[in-house]
C-alpha positions, 0 to 999 in steps of 0.5 A: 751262453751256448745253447746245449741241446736239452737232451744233453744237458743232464749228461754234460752236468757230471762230465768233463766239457769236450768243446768251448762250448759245453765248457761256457755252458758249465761256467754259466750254469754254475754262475746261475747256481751261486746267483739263485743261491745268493740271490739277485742283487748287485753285491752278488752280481759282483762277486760272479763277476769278481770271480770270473775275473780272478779265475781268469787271471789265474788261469792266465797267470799259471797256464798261458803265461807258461806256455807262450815263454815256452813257444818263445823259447822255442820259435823266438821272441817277436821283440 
């Protein structure tokens, strides 16, 4: 996890992260939230882990995959 200075941790929690980091340090917080509210054992662990990976999927799927065919598109396919 990133290590956000203290003195700007409160500000970062209603804002919109500005670098990868700030945007780890917000996943990770909320994942610390659902574990405490949840408590700690492997079923809850599973279903961060579950939701980390559908989240990143979907991002994948809806955002990445739409840009690399447009890239494609645009430069030429390496194949």
């Amino acid at each position: 996890m990133p290590y956000i200075e203290e003195n700007d941790r409160e500000a970062l929690e209603s804002a919109t992260p500005l670098n990868p980091g700030e945007l780890n340090y917000k996943i990770t917080k909320t994942c610390i939230e659902y574990l405490e509210a949840e408590g700690k054992c492997y079923k809850t662990i599973n279903e961060i882990i579950g939701a980390l990976e559908c989240a990143k999927m979907e991002f994948y799927r809806r955002v990445a995959v739409p840009y690399e065919q447009t890239k494609i598109e645009e430069n030429g396919d390496v194949y």
